[in-house]
Structure formats: C-alpha cells, structure tokens
C-alpha positions, 0 to 999 in steps of 0.5 A, spaced: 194 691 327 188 691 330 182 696 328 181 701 333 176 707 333 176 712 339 170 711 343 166 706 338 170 700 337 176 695 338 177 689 333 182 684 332 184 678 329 189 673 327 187 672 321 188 680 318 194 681 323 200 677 318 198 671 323 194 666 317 197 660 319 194 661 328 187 663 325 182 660 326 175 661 322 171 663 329 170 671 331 167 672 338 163 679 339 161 683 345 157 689 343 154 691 350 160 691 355 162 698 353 163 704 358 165 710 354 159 714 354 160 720 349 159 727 351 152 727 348 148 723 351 146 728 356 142 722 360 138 724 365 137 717 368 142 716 374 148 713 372 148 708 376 142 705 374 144 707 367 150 702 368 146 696 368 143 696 362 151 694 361 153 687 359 159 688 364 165 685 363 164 681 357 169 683 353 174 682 359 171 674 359 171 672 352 178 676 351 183 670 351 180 669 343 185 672 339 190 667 343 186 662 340 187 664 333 179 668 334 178 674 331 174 678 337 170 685 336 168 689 341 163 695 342 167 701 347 159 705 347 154 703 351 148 700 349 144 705 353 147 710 347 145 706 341 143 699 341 147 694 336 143 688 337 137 693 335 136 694 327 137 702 326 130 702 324 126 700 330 125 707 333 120 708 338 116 714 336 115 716 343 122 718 344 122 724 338 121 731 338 118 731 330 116 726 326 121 720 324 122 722 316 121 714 314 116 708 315 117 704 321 116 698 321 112 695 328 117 694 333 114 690 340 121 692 343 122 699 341 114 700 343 117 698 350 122 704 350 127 698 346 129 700 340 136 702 337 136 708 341 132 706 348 127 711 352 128 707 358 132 703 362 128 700 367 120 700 366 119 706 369 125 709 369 126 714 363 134 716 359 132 722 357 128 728 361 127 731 353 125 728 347 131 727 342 131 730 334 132 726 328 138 728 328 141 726 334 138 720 333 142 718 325 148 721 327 148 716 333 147 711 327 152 713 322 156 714 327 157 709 332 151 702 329 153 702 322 161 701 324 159 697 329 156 691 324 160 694 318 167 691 322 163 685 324 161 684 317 168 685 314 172 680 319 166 675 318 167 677 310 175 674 311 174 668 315 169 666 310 174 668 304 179 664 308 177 658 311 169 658 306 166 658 313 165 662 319 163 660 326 160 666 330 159 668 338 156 674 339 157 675 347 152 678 351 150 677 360 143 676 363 141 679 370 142 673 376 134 672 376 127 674 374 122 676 378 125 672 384 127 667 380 134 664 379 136 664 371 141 657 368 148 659 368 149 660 361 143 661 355 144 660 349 140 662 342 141 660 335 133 663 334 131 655 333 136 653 329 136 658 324 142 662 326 147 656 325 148 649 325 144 645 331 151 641 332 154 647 334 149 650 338 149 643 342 158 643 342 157 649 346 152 647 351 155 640 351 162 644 354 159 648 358 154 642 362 162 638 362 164 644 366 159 643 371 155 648 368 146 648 368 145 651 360 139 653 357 137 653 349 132 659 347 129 661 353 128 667 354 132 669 350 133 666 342 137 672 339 136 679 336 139 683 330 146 680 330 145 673 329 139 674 324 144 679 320 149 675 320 147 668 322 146 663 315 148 656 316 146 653 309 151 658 307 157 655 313 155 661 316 153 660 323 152 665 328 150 663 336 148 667 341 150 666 348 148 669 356 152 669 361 148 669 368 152 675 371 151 672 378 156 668 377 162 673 376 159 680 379 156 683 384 150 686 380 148 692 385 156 694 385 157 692 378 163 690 381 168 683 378 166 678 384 171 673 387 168 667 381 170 671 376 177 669 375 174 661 375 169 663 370 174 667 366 178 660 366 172 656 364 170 660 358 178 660 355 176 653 356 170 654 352 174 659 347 179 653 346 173 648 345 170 652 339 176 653 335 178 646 336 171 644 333 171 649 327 179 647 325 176 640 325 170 641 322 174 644 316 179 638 316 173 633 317 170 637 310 176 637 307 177 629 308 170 628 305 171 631 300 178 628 298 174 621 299 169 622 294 174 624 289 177 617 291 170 614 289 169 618 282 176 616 280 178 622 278 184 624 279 188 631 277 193 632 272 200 631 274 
C-alpha cells in the first residue's frame, strides 16, 4: 500500500507493497516538483514567479518507476516553503525575526536567500514582506523536512535490507539556459564520484547520450543534501543526481507541459528500464562472483 501524507508526500514501492519478486534495488525521488502550497505560507512573491522555483513536472517524468519494479518518493510542498535538497541547519539570518536559538554554520547558499527556508526566489525578488519566527520556521522543518528524508531514508533502508545494495536517483529540472546561454539536455552530479560508484554515473550518461541526448557530468551542478545524506558507494549505496533541461518538455514562462513532453516522458521510461535493468544485473553479476570464489576455495556447504 503506498505511504501518502496529505499535503507532504507520496511514496510507493514494489518492494514494501507484497511485490518482492517485481522489486528492484533502485528508489527515484523528486523533491522539488510539488504544488500544494500550505495555507501558511503567506508568500508575498507573485505566484507566478513563486512557481518557478518549481521543478515542474518531474514527478510525472519519472512516474513510470513503480512499474519497473522502482520504489519512486515524491514531495507534494513546494520547495519555495522548505527546501529537502537543503540541510535544516542552512538558515539565512536575514529571514528571522529573532535570533536563531543554535549555531549555524556558514552557509553560501543560505547567505544568497537559499537556505532551507528561502528569502528569495529571484536575486532581487523577496518571498516575504515580513520576517518570519523561529517558530514558523521549525514547525516547517518538523513538519514537512524531516518526514521528507525520514520516508527516503526508510524506502532506501529496505532496498538495501533486501537486496544489500541500493541504487538512488534523485530527480530535479534546470532552467533551458543561463545567461543566454543554452544548458546540456541532462546534468548529471554524483559530487566527483563520492556519491555513487563512477559506472553508474557513466550507465546513466551513456543511455541518455545513445538517446540522441547532449549530457553534462557536474557542471553546474554536482548535487546537494540528498545525495550527500544518502549517497555511500563504498557501503553499495549510491545516490545520482540528475538535471532535466526544462526546455525540452515545457514552456517555461507558462509552466506549461510543451508538445516534447510525451517523447521526453518515453525516453526516461527508457532510461527507468536501463537503471533497473543494471541494478538487477549488477546483483546477480556479485552473486556469480561470489559463487566463483567458493568454487576456488573448495569450500563446499553441508548437504
């Protein structure tokens, strides 16, 4: 039975829901493409530019994941109300009414009006017309932050449990260009390899790039709190994050699904289909070598 919170996410996975034998060890996650924007936030931004701090549509890209045998999380908040892919402790000073109860350490993202709470959501456009208590800000955290990461961290707990590895893809899109100029199709960020093994980072690219597809790997963007909270590949835990250019399935300005979204959509099934193909035989792969060195040991179990 999937795991659904009113207002704070969506879960489900093949795995905790009686389908054992259709699971596969991968869990997809998109924490920034939610739209249920709690009564109060009292945004004083307009809403259309509020929305386009949104990673919309994600979640609908990558929702064929369960049909693969793929766990897939979903925030249903907007990151513009609290920020998963931000460490609860990256507050920015500049948005609180008092003093913040406990240290804080630096933070160049909160200092820009990035932090887990943001004061902006253009460079000079604020959220707020008023600075917000401590309190507002903790119940934010308590309430939606850490149910958020505790739900990942329990669905990647039980693939790991099963299978003694987990493969993670946390799912997130990137404005068409910067500056004027045009962004790759795809980024991909394993934080220079220390987020998950390098094969799978170059398994994702090299399906993508056979896609027709122009992929970039860490630049701009290598990854934030998520994969570094759950992303251990010496462990067998390996967590990738990807960037979808959102010119390739929406008008931006609109943030409307464009005509390229239903081929876009076909190919990340594709892509869905590649990674858990991979993780299935990157398991029974281990499991033959391991078989192999039982053979060289002469070791053989009770019968």
């Amino acid at each position: 039975m999937a795991l659904v919170i009113p207002g704070v996410l969506a879960a489900e996975h093949p795995l905790t829901e009686g389908e054992a034998e259709n699971a596969a060890p991968v869990v997809f996650d998109s924490p920034h493409s939610g739209t249920h924007y709690p009564e109060d936030f009292a945004y004083a931004a307009p809403l259309s530019i509020l929305r386009r701090a949104e990673d919309a549509f994600v979640d609908e890209l990558f929702a064929a994941a369960p049909q693969h045998g793929a766990g897939l999380l979903r925030a249903l908040f907007p990151r513009s109300y609290v920020d998963p892919n931000r460490h609860e402790h990256e507050i920015d000073p500049k948005l609180l009414a008092e003093p913040w109860p406990h240290d804080l350490p630096l933070s160049p993202r909160a200092d820009r009006g990035l932090g887990v709470v943001r004061r902006l959501v253009r460079a000079t456009v604020p959220v707020y017309d008023r600075p917000l208590t401590v309190d507002e800000i903790l119940s934010r955290i308590d309430s939606y932050h850490r149910p958020y990461h505790l739900a990942l961290k329990e669905m990647l707990d039980a693939t790991y449990a099963h299978f003694g590895a987990a493969w993670h893809v946390n799912c997130h899109s990137m404005k068409g260009a910067n500056r004027g100029k045009q962004r790759a199709d795809f980024v991909l960020g394993d934080r220079d390899g220390t987020s998950c093994d390098g094969e799978f980072t170059a398994l994702v690219a090299d399906t993508l790039q056979g896609l027709g597809y122009h992929v970039g790997v860490n630049s701009p963007f290598k990854g934030a709190e998520i994969i570094i909270r759950h992303g251990a590949p010496a462990q067998k835990r390996h967590s990738l994050q990807i960037e979808v250019n959102r010119a390739l399935y929406m008008d931006e300005e609109r943030i409307e699904r464009s005509p390229g979204f239903s081929n876009l959509k076909r190919d990340i099934d594709g892509l869905i289909a590649a990674v858990t193909d991979y993780s299935r035989q990157n398991l029974r792969d281990e499991a033959t070598a391991s078989m192999s060195q039982v053979d060289r040991s002469g070791f053989r179990p009770a019968e």
